[in-house]
C-alpha positions in Angstrom: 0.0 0.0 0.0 1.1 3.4 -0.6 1.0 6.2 1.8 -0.1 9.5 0.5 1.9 12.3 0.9 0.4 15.9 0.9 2.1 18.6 -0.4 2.9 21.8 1.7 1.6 23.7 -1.4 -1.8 22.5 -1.5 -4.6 24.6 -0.7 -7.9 23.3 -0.7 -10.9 25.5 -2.7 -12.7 28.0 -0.1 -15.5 27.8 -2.7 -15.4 26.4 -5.8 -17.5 23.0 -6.5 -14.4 21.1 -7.6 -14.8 18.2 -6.6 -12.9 15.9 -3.2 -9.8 16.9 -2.5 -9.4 19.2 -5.7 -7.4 22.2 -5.2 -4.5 24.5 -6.3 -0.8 24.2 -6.1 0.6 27.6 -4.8 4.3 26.9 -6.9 2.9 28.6 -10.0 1.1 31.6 -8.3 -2.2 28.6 -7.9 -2.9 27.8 -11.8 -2.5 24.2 -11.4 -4.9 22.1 -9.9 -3.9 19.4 -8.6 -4.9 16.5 -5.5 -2.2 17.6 -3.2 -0.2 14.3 -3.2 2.9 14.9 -4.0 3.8 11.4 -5.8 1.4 12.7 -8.6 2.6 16.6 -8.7 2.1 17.4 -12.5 5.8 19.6 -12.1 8.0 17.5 -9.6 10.9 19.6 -11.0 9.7 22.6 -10.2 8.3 21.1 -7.0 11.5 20.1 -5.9 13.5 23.4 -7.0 10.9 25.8 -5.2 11.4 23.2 -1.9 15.6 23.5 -2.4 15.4 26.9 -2.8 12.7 27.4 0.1 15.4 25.3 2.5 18.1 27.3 1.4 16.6 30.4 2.3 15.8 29.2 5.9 19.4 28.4 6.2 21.4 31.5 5.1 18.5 33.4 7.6 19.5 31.0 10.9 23.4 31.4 10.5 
């Protein structure tokens, strides 16, 4: 069995009719839809880059 993962960058709809756990990814400014599982993310590149650069970040700010 697989687990589900959910991705950070899901938001659910407040109010749109979309459907069970429809919603938007917030990597592209929340055009993509998507599930919020990351092992089907329609951009895993860009998933992963926004995440690397995202951890980067929080390192240079607690040195």
């Amino acid at each position: 069995m697989v687990e589900e993962k959910i991705c950070i960058l899901f938001r659910k709809p407040e109010s749109l009719g979309m459907g069970k756990g429809i919603g938007y990814c917030d990597i592209d400014s929340s055009s993509a839809i998507c599930e919020g599982d990351v092992l089907f993310c329609e951009r895993p590149d860009a998933l992963k880059k926004y995440l690397r650069t995202k951890l980067e970040e929080m390192g240079r700010r607690e040195k």
